[in-house]
C-alpha positions as CSV (number, residue, x, y, z in Angstrom):
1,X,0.0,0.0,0.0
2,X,1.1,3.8,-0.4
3,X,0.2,6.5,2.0
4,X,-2.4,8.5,0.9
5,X,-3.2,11.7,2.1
6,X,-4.7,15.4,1.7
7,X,-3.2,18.2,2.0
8,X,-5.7,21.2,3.7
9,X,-2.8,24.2,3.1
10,X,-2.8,26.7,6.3
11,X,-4.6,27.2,9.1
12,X,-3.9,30.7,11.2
13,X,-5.5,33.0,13.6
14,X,-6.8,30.0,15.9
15,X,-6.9,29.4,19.8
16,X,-3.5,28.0,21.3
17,X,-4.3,26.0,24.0
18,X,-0.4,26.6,25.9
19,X,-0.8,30.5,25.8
20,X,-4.4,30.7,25.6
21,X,-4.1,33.1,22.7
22,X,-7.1,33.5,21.1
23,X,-5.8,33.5,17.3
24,X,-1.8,33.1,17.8
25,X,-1.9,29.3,16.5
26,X,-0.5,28.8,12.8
27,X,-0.4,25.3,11.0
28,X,-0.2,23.0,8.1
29,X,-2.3,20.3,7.9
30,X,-3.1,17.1,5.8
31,X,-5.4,14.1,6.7
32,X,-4.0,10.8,6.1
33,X,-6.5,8.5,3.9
34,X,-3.4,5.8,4.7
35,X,-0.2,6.6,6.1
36,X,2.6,4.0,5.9
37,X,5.3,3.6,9.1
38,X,8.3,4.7,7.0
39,X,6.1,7.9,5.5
40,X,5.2,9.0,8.9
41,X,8.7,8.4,10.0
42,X,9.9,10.6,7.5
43,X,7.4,13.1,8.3
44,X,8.2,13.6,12.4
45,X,11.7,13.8,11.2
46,X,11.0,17.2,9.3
47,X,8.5,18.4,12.4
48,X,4.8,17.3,11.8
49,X,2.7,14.8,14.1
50,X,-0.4,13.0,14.4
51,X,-3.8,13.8,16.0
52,X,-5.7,10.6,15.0
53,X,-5.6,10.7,11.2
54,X,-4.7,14.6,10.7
55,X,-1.2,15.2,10.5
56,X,-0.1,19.0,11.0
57,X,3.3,20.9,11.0
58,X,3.4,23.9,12.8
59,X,4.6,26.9,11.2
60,X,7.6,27.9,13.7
61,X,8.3,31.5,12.8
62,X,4.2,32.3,12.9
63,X,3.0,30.7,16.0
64,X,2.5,32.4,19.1
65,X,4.2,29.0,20.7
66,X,7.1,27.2,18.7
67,X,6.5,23.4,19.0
68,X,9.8,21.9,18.5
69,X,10.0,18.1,17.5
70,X,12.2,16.7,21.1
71,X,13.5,13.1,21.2
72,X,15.5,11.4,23.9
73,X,18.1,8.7,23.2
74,X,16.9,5.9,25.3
75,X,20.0,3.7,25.1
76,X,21.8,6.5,27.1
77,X,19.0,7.3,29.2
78,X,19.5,7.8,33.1
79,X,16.4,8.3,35.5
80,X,16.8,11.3,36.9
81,X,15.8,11.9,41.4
82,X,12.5,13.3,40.2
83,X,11.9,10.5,37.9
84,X,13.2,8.1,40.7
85,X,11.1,9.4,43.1
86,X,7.7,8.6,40.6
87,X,9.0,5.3,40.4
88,X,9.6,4.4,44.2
89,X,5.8,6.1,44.3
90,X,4.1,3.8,42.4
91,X,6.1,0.6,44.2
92,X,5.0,1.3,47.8
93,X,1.3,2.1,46.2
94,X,1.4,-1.7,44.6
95,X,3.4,-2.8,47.7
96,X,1.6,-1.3,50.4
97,X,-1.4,0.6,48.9
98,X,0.7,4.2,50.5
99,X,-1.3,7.1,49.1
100,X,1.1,10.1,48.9
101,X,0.2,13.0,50.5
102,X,-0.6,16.6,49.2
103,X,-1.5,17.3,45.1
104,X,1.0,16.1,42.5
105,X,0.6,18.1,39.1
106,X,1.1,14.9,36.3
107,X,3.4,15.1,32.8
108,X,0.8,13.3,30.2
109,X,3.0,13.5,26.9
110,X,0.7,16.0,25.4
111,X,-1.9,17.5,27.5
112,X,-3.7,19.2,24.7
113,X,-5.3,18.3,21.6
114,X,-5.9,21.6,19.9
115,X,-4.5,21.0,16.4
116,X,-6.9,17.5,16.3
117,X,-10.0,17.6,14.1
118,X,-13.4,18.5,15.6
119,X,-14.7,15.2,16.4
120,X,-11.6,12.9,16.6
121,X,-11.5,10.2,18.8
122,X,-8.2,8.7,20.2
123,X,-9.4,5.6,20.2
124,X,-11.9,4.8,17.5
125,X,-9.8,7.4,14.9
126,X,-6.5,6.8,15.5
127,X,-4.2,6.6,12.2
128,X,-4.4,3.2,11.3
129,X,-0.4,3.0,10.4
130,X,0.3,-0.1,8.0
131,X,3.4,-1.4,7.1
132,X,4.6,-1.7,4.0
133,X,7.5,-3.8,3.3
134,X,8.2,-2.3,-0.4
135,X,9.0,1.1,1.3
136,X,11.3,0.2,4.2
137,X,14.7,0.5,3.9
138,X,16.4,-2.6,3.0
139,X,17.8,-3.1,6.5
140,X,14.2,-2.7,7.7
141,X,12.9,-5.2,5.4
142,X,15.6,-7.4,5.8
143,X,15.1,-7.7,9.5
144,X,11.0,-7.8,9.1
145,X,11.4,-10.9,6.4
146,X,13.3,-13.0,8.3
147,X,11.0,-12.5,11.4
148,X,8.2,-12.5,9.6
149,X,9.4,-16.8,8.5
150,X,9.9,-17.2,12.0
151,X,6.6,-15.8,13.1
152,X,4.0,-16.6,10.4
153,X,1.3,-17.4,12.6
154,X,1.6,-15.4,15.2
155,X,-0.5,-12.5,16.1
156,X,0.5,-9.3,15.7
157,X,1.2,-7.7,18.5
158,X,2.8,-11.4,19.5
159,X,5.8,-10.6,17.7
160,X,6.4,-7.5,20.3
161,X,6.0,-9.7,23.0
162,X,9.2,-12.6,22.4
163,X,11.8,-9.7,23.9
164,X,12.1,-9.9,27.4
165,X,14.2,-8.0,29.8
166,X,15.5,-9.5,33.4
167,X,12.9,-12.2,32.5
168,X,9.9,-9.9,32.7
169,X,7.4,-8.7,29.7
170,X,7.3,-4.9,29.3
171,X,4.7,-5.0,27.0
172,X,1.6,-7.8,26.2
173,X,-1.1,-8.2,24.2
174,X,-2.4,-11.7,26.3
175,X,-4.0,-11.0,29.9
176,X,-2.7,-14.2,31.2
177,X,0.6,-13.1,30.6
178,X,1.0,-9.9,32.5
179,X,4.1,-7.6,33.8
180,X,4.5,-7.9,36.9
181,X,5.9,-4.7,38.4
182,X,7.6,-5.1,41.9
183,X,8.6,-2.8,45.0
184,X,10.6,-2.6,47.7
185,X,9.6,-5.1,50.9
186,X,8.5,-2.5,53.4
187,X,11.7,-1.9,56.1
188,X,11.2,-3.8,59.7
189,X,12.1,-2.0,62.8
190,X,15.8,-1.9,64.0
191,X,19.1,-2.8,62.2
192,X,18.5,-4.2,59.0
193,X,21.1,-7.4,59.2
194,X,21.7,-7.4,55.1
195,X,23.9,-4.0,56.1
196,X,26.9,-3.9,57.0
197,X,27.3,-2.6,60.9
198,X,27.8,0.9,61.5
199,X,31.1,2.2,62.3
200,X,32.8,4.8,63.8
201,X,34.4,8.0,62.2
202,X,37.8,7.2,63.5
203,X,37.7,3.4,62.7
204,X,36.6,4.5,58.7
205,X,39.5,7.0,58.9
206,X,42.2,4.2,59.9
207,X,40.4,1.7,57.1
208,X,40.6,4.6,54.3
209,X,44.5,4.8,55.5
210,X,45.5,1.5,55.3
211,X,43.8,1.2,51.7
212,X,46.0,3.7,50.9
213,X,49.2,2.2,52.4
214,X,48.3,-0.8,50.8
215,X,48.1,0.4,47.4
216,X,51.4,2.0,47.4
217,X,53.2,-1.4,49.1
218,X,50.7,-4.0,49.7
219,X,52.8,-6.5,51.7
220,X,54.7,-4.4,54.0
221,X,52.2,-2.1,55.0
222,X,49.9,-4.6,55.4
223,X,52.4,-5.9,57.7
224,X,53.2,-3.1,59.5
225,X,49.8,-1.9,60.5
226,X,48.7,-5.4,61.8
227,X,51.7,-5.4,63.7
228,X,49.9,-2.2,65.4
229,X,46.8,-3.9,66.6
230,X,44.6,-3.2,63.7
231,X,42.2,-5.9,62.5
232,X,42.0,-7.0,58.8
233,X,39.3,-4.9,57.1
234,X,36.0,-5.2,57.8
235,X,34.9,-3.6,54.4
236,X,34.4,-6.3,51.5
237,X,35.6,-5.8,48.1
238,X,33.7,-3.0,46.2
239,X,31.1,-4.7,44.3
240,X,29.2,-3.2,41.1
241,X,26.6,-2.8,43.0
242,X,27.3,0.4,44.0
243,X,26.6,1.7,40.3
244,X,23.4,3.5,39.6
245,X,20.3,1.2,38.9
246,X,19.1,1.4,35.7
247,X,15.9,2.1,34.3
248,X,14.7,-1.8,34.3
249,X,16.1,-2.4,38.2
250,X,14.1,1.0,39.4
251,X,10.5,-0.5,37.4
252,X,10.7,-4.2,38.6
253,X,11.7,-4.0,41.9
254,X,10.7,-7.2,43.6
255,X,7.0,-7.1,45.5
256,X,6.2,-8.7,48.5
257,X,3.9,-11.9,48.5
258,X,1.2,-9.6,49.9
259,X,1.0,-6.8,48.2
260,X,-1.7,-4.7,48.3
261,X,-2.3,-4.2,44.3
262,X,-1.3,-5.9,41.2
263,X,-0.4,-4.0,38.3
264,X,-0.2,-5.2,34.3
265,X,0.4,-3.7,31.2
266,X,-1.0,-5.1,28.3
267,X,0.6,-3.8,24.5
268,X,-3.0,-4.2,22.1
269,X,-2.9,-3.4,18.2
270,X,-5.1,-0.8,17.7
271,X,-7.5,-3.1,15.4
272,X,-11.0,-4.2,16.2
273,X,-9.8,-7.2,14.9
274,X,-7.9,-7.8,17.4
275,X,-9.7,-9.4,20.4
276,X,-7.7,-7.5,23.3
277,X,-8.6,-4.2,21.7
278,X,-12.3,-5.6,21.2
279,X,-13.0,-7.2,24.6
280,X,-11.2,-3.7,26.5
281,X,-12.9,-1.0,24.1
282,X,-16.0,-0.1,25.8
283,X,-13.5,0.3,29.5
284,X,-10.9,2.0,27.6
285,X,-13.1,4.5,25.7
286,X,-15.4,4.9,29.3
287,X,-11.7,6.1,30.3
288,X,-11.1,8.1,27.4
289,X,-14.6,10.3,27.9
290,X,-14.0,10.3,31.8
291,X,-10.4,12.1,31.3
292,X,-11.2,14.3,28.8
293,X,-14.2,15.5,30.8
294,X,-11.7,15.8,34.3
295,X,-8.9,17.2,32.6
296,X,-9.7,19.1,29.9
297,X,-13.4,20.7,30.6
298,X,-15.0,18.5,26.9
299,X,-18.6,18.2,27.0
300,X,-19.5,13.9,27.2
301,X,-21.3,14.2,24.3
302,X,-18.8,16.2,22.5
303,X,-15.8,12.8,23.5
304,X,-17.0,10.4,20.8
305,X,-18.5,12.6,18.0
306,X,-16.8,10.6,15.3
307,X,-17.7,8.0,12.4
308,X,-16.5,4.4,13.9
309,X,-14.2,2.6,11.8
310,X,-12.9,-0.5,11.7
311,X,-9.1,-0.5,11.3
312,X,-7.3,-3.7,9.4
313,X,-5.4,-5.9,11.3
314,X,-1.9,-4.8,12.5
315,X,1.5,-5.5,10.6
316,X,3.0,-9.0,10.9
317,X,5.9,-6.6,11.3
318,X,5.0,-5.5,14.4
319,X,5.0,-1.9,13.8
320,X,2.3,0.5,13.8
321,X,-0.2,1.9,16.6
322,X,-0.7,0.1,19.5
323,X,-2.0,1.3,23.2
324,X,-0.6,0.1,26.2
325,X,-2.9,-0.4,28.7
326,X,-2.0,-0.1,32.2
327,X,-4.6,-2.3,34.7
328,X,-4.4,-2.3,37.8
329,X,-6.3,-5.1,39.6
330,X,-8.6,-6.0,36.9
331,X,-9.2,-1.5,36.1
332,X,-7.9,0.0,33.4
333,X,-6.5,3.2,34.5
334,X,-4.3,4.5,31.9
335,X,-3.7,4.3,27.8
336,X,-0.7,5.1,26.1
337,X,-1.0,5.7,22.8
338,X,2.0,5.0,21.0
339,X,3.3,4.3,17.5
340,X,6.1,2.4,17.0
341,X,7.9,3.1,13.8
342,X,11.4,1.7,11.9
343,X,13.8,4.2,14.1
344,X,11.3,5.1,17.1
345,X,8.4,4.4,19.6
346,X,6.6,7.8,19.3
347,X,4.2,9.0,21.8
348,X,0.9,10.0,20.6
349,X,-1.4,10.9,23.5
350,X,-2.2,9.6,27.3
351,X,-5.0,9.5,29.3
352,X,-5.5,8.2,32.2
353,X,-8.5,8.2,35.9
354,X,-8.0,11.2,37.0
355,X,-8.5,9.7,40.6
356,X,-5.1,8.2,40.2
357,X,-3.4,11.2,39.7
358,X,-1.6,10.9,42.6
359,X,0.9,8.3,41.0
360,X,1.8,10.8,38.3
361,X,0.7,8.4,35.4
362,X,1.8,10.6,32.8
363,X,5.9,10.2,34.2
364,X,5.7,7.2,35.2
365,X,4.1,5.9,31.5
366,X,7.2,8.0,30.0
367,X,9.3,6.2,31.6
368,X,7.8,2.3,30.8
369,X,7.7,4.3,27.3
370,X,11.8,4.3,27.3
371,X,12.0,1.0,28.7
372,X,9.9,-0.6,26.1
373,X,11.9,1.3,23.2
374,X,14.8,-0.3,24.9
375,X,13.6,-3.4,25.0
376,X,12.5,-3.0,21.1
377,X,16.1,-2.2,20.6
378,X,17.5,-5.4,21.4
379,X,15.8,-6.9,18.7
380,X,15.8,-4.2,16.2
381,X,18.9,-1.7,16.4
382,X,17.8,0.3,14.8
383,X,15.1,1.4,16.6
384,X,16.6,3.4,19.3
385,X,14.7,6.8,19.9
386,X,11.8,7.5,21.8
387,X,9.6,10.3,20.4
388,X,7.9,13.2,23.1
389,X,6.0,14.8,20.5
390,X,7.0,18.7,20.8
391,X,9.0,20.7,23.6
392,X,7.7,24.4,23.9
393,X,9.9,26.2,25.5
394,X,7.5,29.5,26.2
395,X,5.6,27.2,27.8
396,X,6.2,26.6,31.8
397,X,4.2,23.4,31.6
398,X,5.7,22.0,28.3
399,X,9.3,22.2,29.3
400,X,9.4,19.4,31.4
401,X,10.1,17.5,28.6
402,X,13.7,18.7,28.3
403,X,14.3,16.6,31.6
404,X,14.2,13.5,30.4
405,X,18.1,13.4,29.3
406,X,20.4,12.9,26.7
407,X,17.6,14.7,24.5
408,X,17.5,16.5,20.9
409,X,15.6,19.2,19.4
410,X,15.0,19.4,16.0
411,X,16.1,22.4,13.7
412,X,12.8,23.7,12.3
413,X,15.3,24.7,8.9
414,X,17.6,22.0,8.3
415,X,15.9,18.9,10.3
416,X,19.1,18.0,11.9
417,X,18.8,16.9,15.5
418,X,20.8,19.1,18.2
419,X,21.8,18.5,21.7
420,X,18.9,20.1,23.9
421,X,22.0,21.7,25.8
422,X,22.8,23.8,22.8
423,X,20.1,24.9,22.3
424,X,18.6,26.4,25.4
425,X,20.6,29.5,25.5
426,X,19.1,30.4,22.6
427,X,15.5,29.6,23.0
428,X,16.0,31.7,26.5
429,X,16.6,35.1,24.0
430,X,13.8,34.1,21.4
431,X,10.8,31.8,21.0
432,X,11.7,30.8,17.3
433,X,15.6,29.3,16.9
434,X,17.5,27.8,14.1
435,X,19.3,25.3,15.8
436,X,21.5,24.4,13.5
437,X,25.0,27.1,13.7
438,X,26.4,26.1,10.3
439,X,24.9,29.4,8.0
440,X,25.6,27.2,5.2
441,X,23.7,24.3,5.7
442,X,20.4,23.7,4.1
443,X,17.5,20.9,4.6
444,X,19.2,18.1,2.4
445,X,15.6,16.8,1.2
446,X,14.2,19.8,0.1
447,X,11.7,19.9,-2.5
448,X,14.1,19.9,-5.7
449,X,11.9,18.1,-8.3
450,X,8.7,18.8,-7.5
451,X,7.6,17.6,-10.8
452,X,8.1,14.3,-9.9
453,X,5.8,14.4,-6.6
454,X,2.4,12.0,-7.2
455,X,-0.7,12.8,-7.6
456,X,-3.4,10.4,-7.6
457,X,-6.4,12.8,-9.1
458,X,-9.8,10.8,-10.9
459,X,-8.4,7.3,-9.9
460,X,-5.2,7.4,-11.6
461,X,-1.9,7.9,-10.1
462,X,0.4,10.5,-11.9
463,X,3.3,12.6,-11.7
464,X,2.9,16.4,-10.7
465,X,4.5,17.6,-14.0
466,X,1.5,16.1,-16.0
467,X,-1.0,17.0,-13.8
468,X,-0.2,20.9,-13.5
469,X,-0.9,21.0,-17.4
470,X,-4.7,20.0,-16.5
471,X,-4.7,22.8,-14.4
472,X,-5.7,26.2,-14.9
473,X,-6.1,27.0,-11.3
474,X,-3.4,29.4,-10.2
475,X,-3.4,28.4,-6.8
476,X,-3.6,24.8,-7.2
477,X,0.0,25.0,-8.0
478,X,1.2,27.3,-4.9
479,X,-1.1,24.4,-2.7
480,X,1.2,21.7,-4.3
481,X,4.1,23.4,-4.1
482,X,3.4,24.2,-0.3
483,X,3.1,20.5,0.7
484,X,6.7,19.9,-1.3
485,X,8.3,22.3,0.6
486,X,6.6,20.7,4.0
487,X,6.9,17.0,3.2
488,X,10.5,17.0,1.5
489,X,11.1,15.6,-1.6
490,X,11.6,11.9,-0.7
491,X,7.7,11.7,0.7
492,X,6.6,13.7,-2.4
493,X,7.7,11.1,-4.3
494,X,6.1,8.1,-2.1
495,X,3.0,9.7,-0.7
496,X,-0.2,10.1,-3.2
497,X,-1.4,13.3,-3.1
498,X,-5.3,13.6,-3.4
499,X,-6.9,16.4,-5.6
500,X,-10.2,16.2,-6.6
């Protein structure tokens, strides 16, 4: 299959929902008929994103909040104390139902949906991403063919499920098969006897010395300061343990026998066809209505204005939309939506029951969001980023983004990724930023041929040069050239554009 899609030019002069301007939004938008995974790959690489099936750029040096296209690089990626902190939350609420005390403001991935058409619906609308093997890169298809022999009869989302970390499933599609998450036993009273004793100031001080001494003439020295009445050490060998845990150890921290809640997460295709999705739809969209009422002020009736459809199966490949569904004893109380793409898991939208908001879902998904792209990893190398969706620097509640380390921006001119580092100074003295300091560098996929981009007008499929000489339409030709110039010259070439 090709992506298909149609472009709807500009849309200005309409309500941000950071800055609450009134008409300081400006975008480009198209709505995807079909969209395959490497298209919409592509496509986030130059700056654009999904709202169900509309896909819109922003135009950077127009609107009143730049939205800049942030990835972190998951392979290096280090919890920080705050994201530690979320973590250890969640553990003593599964371990011994603790409810934290005071309000704790949560990080959903994107906690607006203004550029969305009226009417879409995250669950029942959301892009039904295919694979197509004919447009992946060979590497791509090279790994998807040979796990596609090995997997012929599995279900889809089956073949996300056969990587495991420390023995444990990050993601699954079967509720018999859950991920356990575990916590800390709860400390006793007095010494804890897996520690070694505590020691006196002085006796460390003598220890540290004769470390030294030892280093510089191990057998003498060693000698000698027996000779004075010292014991042998009482400190064993440093162990590895000392190094930071990583992201895995932090997430499946071992649970007592009675712990006070279960947790799973389930990874479901987003297809009707697929019984999990089936089964969990009517919970999942009772969520869906319940959060956007709590959290964003919609209307009920207003949630699931939308024509149902019934997506086709997910890829064999396994890539393409999926929620992951968090259920805690039996409930659903979050949904990640997430797309997971030849060089990324991108994060499309989370909600969650608001009376849970005490265990900062939105963080703490983030962070099972990395861990599963890591996972992914192992199995594919090449897919080793994990999309955010857009960091807005003018807005206080859209930075935190930046914090989840090592990260890139994107450069709105040349689509080359930049250190986040680099780039703050700037976006400190100015909203809009070229990222990228070379003043000679250009975006190497501009629109160069637009001639050859594809049309598919009255049922055939055609290039743009014999197309324009049906047209007589002046401003049929500055649309077309528009979407070149915003899609790059390699999707041109792929996508089909519609025109009636």
């Amino acid at each position: 299959m090709a992506s298909v899609v149609e472009y709807k030019g500009l849309r200005a002069g309409y309500h941000c929902g950071y800055c609450d301007s009134k008409e300081g939004k400006a975008s480009c938008g198209m709505w995807a008929h079909s969209m395959t995974v490497q298209d919409y790959q592509d496509l986030i690489d130059r700056g654009w994103r999904r709202s169900g099936k509309y896909v819109y750029k922003p135009v950077m040096n127009q609107t009143c909040c730049p939205q800049y296209t942030i990835r972190c690089r998951p392979l290096q990626f280090q919890p920080s104390k705050s994201h530690k902190k979320v973590l250890k939350k969640m553990l003593k609420f599964l371990a011994k139902g603790e409810v934290p005390k005071g309000s704790c403001e949560d990080e959903p991935m994107d906690s607006t949906m203004d550029d969305a058409v009226a009417g879409d619906f995250a669950l029942i609308n959301k892009l039904d991403i295919q694979c197509d093997l004919k447009t992946l890169s060979d590497d791509v298809k090279e790994s998807l063919e040979s796990e596609g022999k090995n997997s012929k009869k599995e279900e889809p989302h089956e073949l996300l499920q056969s990587q495991d970390f420390v023995g444990e499933k990050l993601g699954s599609g079967e509720p018999s098969h859950s991920v356990k998450v575990h916590t800390i036993p709860k400390p006793g009273k007095g010494a804890d006897l897996s520690k070694p004793p505590c020691r006196k100031a002085k006796e460390i001080r003598k220890e540290r010395k004769r470390l030294k001494l030892m280093q510089q003439n191990p057998a003498e020295e060693l000698e000698s300061f027996q000779a004075q009445g010292h014991p042998p050490s009482l400190f064993p060998p440093k162990a590895k343990s000392n190094q930071p845990k990583s992201l895995e150890d932090l997430i499946f921290e071992s649970l007592p026998e009675n712990a006070s809640h279960k947790l799973e997460v389930r990874l479901v295709p987003v297809s009707f066809e697929d019984p999990e999705f089936k089964s969990s739809f009517s919970q999942s969209f009772s969520l869906y209505v319940k959060y956007q009422v709590a959290i964003h002020q919609d209307p009920p009736d207003e949630c699931g204005k939308t024509e149902a459809e019934t997506p086709p199966n997910g890829p064999d490949c396994g890539y393409g939309s999926f929620h992951q569904q968090y259920w805690l004893d039996g409930k659903i109380i979050a949904v990640g939506v997430i797309d997971i793409l030849p060089n990324c898991v991108s994060s499309v939208y989370l909600y969650y029951d608001p009376d849970y908001s005490f265990l900062s879902l939105g963080v703490y998904s983030a962070l099972r969001e990395i861990a599963f792209t890591r996972q992914l990893h192992e199995k594919t190398s090449q897919l080793s980023y994990y999309y955010m969706g857009f960091y807005i620097h003018s807005c206080p509640k859209m930075k935190y983004k930046g914090q989840y380390r090592p990260s890139d921006l994107l450069c709105p001119e040349t689509y080359v990724w930049v250190p986040i580092e680099q780039c703050l100074p700037s976006l400190e003295n100015s909203k809009y930023c070229r990222f990228n300091q070379d003043p000679e560098a250009v975006d190497e996929d501009r629109s160069t041929e637009p001639d050859r981009l594809q049309v598919f007008h009255k049922r055939a499929i055609m290039p743009y040069g014999v197309y324009k000489k049906q047209q007589k339409d002046p401003s049929e030709e500055a649309a077309v050239l528009q979407y070149a110039s915003l899609v790059g010259q390699k999707c041109s070439e792929r996508m089909l554009l519609f025109r009636n």
